[in-house]
N, C-alpha and C positions, 0 to 999 in steps of 0.2 A: 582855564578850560583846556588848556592844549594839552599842559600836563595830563590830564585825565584824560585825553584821548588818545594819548600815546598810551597811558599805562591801559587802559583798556582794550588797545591794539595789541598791544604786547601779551594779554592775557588771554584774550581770544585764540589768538595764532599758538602758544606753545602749551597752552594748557597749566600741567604740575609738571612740569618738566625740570631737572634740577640744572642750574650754573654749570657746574665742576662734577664730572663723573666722581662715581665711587673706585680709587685704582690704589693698589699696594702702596705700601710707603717706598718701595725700590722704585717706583714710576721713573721716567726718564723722559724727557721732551728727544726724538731726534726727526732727521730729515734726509729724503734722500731719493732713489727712484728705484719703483717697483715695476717685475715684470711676471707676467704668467703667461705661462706653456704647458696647457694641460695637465698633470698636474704638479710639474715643475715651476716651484714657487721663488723666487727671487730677490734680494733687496741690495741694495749698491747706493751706501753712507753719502750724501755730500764730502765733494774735496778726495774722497778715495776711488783705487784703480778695479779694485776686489768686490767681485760680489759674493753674499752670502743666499745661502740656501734659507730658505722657512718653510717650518711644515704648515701651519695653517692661519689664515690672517681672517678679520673681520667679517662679516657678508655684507654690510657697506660696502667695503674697502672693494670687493671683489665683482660689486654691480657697476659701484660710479668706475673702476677699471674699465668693464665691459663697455658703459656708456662711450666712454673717452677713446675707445680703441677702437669704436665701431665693430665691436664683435671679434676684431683680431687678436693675437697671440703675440707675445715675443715684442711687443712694444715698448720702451722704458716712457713710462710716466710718473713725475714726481708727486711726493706726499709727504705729508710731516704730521706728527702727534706722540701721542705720550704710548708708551710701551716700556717693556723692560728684557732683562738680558737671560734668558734662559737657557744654563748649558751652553751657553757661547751662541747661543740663537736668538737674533733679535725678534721679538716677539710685539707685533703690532697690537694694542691694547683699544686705544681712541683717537684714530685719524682726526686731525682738523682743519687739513687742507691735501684735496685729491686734484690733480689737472698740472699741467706743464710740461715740462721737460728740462732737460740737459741744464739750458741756462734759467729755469727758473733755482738755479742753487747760485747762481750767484745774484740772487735778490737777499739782500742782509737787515735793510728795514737799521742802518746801524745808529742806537740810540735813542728808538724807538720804543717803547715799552706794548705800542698796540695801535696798529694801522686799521684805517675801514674808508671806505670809500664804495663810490656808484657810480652809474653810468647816466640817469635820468633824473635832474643834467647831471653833465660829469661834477663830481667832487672828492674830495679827500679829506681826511685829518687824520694827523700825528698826537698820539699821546705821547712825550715824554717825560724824563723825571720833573720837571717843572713846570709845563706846559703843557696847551694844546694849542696844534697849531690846523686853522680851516682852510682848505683852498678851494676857490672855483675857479677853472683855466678860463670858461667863458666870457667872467665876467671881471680877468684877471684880478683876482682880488684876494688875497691875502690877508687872514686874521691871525692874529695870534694872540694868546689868553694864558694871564701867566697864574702859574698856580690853582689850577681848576680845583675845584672840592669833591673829591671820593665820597658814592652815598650807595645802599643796596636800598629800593626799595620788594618786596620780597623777591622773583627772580629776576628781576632786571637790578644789572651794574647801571653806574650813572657818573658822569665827572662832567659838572654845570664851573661857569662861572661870569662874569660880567666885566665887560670891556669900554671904558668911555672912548668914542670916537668921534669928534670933533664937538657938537656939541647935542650931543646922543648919545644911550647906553647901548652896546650892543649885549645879547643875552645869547648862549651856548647852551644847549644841555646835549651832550655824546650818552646815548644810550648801547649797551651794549647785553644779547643774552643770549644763550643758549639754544639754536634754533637754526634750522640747515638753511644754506645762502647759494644763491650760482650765480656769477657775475656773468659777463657779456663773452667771455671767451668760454663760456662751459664748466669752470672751474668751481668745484665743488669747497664749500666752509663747513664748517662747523656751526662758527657764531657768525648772527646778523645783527645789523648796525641801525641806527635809527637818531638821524642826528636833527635838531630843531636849532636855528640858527630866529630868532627876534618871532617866534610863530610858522617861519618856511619848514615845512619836513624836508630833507631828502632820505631816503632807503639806502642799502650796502650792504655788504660783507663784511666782516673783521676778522682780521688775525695777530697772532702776535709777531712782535718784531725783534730788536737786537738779533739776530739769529746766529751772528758768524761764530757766536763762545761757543757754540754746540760743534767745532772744531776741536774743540779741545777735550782733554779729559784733565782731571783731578790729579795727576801722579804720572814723573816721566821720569826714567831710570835706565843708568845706562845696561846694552845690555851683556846678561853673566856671562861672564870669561872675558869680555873684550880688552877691558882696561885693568889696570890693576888696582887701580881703587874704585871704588861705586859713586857713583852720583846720583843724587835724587833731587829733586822738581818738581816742589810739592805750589800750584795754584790754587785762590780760593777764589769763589765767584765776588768779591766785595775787592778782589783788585791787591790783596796780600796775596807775598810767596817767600818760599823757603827754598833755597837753596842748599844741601846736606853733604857733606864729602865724607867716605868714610875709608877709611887706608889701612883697616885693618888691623891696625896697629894696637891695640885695646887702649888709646886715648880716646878724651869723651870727645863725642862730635859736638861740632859748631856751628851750626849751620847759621845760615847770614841770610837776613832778611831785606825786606825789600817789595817793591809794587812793578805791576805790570799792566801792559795796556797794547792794544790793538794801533798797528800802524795803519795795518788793509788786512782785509780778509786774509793772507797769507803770512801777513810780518806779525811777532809778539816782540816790544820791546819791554827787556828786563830793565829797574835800576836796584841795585842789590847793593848794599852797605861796606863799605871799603874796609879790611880785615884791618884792626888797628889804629883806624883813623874814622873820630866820630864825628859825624856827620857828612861824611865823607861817601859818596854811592859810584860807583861803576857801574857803565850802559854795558847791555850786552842785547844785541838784536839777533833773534830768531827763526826761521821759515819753516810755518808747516807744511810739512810733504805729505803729497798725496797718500802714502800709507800709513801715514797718522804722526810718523816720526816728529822730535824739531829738531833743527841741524842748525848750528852756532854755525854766522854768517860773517864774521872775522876773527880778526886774532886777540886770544886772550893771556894776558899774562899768566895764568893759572891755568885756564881750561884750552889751549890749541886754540885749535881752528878747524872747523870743519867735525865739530863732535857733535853725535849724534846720541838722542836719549828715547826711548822705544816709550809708548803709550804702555802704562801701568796701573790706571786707576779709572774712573766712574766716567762718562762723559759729563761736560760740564753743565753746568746749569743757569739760571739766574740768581743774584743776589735773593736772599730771604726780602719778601716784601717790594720787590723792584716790578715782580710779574703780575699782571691783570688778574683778576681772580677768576672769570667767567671759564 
């Protein structure tokens, strides 16, 4: 019976409304804060100094602004959503979260695949790669549920699963779909949450998490004329990279492979395969700079110290299959 009344809640409220917009295959998840000034349009990346001009964003994007600024101008409010790169002009396509500020870019959600949570009572849950985890601070209680089961029934997502505690089964089911949300600070969603914990609803908001790889891009290169040989830094979202040296010399390059991984929001640490010696890897730890650079943060037999490799390729993404589908 609850099932059914969730899915008939669900179907009431969004109608034929689709999951996942219809967007290019160049889409791009980014994030960052948006300002307007009559008709100076604005956007300023997370983690960068520089803002960029746009000529024209959403009519969402551009009411829940007015909402959040109470009518004023020249405000920076954060946003995040999919869009892509036009002419060197970030182009806002599908906001899916409008409200915050400054420090909401340093919320990272890290390992997270899809946060939701609500105020009446408060609660929370974590999707991550192998779990879901439920909190209620009220009632200090903490669940966690390993391996939840991924299900669409038509537009609602769903990840149910069942948890023995003590001598009782506890039952989950995290609904999640397509359908505008505003939590208790004014904060505009995209997706609303709808979680049933043993028959209790609670209501929310959801958004997606992991968010700090949206630091990155795809491809870092040092830049032309600097050095006298080239280097390349190629990352993949699944946690491979390449490392490329090329000296001009018309020998074949070798590039040296190897994984990498987030210390903090700021640090990438490299382990790259020792030229020569198999099985053998050398650490090389990173810092992204606020204009997007990374700059090698000790000394390397091969590479100095203190080299820096310029943003060259796509911003990054999420693994295939890591990201929620809603």
């Amino acid at each position: 019976m609850h099932r059914f009344v969730l899915l008939l809640f669900f179907s009431l409220l969004i109608g034929g409304c689709q999951l996942r917009p219809q967007l290019p295959d160049d889409a791009l998840y980014q994030r960052g804060l948006i300002s307007l000034e009559g008709a100076d349009i604005r956007f300023q990346p997370c983690g960068r100094t520089q803002w960029q001009s746009m000529a024209t964003i959403p009519d969402l994007l551009r009411q829940e602004y007015l909402r959040l600024s109470a009518g004023g101008e020249g405000l920076p409010v954060y946003m995040e959503g999919w869009g892509s790169d036009v002419a060197g002009e970030w182009q806002v396509l599908e906001p899916r979260v409008i409200g915050g500020d400054l420090s909401s870019c340093a919320e990272y959600f890290s390992a997270v695949a899809l946060y939701a949570s609500g105020m009446e009572p408060p609660w929370s849950a974590m999707l991550e790669q192998e779990r879901l985890v439920f909190n209620e601070p009220q009632r200090l209680r903490t669940l966690v549920f390993d391996k939840p089961e991924a299900t669409r029934e038509g537009v609602i997502w769903r990840w149910s699963q069942s948890l023995r505690d003590g001598n009782s089964d506890r039952d989950i089911a995290l609904d999640v779909v397509r359908r505008p949300c505003w939590d208790s600070q004014g904060t505009w969603y995209a997706l609303s949450a709808l979680l049933d914990l043993d028959g209790r609803l609670f209501t929310g908001c959801a958004r997606y998490g992991d968010l700090q790889r949206l630091a990155l891009v795809s491809h870092y290169r040092t830049a032309a004329g600097q050095y006298l040989r080239d280097l390349h830094l190629l990352l993949q979202t699944n946690g491979d990279v390449r490392l490329v040296e090329d000296n001009h010399d018309g020998l074949p390059l070798k590039p040296r492979a190897g994984r990498w991984r987030f210390l903090n929001a700021e640090r990438v640490l490299l382990e790259l395969e020792r030229p020569g010696a198999v099985g053998r890897f050398d650490t090389q730890l990173w810092q992204v700079r606020n204009d997007g650079a990374l700059v090698l943060l000790h000394d390397d037999p091969a590479l100095g110290r203190g080299l820096e490799l310029q943003p060259a390729g796509r911003l990054l993404q999420w693994p295939e299959g890591r990201i929620p589908l809603p």
